[in-house]
ChimeraX commands (.cxc) that place a marker at each C-alpha (Angstrom):
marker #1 position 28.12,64.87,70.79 radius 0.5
marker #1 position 29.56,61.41,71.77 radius 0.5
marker #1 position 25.97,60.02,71.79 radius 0.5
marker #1 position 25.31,61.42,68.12 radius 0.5
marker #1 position 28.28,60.04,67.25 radius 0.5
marker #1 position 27.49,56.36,68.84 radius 0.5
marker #1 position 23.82,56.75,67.20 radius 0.5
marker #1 position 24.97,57.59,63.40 radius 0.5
marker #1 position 27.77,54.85,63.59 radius 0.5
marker #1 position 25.06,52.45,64.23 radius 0.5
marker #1 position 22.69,53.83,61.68 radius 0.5
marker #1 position 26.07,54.03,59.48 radius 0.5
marker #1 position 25.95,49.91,59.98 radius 0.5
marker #1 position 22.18,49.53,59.03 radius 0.5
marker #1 position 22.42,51.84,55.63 radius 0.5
marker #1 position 25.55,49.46,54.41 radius 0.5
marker #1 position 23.16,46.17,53.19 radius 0.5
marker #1 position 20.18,45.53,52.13 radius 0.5
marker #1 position 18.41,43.16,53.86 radius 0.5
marker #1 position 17.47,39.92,52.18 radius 0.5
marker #1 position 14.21,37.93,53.37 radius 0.5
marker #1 position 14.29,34.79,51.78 radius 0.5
marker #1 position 10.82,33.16,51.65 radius 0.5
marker #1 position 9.48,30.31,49.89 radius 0.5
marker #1 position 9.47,31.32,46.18 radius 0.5
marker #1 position 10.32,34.62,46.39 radius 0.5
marker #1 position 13.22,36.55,48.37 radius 0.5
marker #1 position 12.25,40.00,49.80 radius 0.5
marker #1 position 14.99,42.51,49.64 radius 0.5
marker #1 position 14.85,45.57,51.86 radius 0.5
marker #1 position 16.79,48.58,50.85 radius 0.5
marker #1 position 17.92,50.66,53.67 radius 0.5
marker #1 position 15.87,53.38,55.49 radius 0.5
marker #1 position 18.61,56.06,55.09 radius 0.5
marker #1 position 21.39,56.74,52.51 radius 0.5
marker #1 position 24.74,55.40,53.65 radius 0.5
marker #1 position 26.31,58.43,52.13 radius 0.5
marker #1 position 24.94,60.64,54.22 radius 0.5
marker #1 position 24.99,59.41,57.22 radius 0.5
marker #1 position 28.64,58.82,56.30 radius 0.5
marker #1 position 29.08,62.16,55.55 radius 0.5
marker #1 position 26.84,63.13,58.97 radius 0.5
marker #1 position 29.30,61.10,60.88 radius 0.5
marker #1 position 32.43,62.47,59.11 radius 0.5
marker #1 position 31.27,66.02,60.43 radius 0.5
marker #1 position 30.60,65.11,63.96 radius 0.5
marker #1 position 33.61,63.34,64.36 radius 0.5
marker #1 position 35.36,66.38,63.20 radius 0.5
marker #1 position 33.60,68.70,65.62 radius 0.5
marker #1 position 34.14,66.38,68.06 radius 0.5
marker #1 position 38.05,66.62,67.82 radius 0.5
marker #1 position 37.92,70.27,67.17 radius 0.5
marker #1 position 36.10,70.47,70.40 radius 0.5
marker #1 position 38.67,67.99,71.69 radius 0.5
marker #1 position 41.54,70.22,71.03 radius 0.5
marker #1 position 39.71,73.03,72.13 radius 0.5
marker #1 position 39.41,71.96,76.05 radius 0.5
marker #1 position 42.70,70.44,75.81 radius 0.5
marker #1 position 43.92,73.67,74.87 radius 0.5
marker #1 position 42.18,75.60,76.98 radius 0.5
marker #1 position 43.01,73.40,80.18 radius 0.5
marker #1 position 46.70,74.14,79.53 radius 0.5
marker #1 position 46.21,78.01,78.89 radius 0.5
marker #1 position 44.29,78.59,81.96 radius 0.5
marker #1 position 45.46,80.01,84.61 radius 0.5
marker #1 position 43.95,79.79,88.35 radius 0.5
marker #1 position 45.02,82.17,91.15 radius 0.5
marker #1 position 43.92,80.68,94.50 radius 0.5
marker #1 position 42.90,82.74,97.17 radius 0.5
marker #1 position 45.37,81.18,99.81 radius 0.5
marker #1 position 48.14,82.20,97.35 radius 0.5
marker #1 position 50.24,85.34,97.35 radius 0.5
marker link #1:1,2 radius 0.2
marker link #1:2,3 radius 0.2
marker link #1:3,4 radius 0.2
marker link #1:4,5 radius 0.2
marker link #1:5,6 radius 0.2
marker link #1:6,7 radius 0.2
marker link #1:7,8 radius 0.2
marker link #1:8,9 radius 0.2
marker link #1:9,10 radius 0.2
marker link #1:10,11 radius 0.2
marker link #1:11,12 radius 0.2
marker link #1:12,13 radius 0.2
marker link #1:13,14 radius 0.2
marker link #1:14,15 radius 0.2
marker link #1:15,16 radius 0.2
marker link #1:16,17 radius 0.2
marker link #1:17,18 radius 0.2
marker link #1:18,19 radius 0.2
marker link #1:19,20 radius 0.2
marker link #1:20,21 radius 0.2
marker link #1:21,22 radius 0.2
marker link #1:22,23 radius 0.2
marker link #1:23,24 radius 0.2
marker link #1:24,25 radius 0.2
marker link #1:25,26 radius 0.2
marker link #1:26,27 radius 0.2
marker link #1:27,28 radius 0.2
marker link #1:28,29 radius 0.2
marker link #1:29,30 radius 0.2
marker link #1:30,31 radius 0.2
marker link #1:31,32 radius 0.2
marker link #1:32,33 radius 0.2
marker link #1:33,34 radius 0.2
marker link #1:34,35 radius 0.2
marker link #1:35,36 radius 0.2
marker link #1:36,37 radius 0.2
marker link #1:37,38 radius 0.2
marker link #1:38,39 radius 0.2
marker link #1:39,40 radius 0.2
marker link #1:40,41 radius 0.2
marker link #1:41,42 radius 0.2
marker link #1:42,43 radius 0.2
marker link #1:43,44 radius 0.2
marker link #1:44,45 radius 0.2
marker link #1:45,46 radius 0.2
marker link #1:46,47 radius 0.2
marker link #1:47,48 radius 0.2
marker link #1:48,49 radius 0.2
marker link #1:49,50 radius 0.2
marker link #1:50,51 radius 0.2
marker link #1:51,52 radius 0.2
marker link #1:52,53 radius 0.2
marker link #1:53,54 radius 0.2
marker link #1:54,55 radius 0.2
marker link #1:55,56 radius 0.2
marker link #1:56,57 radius 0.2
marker link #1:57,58 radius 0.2
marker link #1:58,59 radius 0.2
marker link #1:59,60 radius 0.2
marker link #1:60,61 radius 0.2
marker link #1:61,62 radius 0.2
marker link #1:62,63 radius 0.2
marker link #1:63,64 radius 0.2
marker link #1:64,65 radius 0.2
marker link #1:65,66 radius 0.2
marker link #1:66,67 radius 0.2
marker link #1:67,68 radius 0.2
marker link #1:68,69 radius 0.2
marker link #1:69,70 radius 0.2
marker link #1:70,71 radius 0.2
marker link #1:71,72 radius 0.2
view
C-alpha cells in the first residue's frame, strides 16, 4: 500500500504540467499521460485505506490479548 502510495504521488507530480519543448521556431507542448484528477482522486483513496488500515493494527495491537505459556 505504501509503495502505491509513493508511485501515484509521483505520477500525481508528472500529470500537474505540461511539458514545454522549446525548439527553434516552434515550441512542443506535451500534455500529460494521465489525468491529474484521477490520480488525485486514486491517491486520495489509498491514503484513506491506508489510515483506516493504520487505525486498524493500532487498534488491534492494544485489544489483543496474549496468554503465555509460562504464565498462570
Amino acid at each position: 500500500m505504501n509503495e502505491q502510495i509513493g508511485e501515484l504521488s509521483t505520477q500525481l507530480a508528472k500529470a500537474a504540467y505540461e511539458r514545454v519543448v522549446y525548439k527553434e521556431e516552434r515550441d512542443i507542448v506535451e500534455a500529460p499521460e494521465v489525468s491529474f484528477a484521477e490520480v488525485h482522486k486514486e491517491l486520495d483513496e489509498k491514503r484513506r485505506l491506508f489510515r483506516t488500515l493504520n487505525r486498524n493494527l493500532r487498534s488491534a495491537a492494544h485489544d489483543i490479548v496474549v496468554e503465555f505459556r509460562d504464565e498462570p
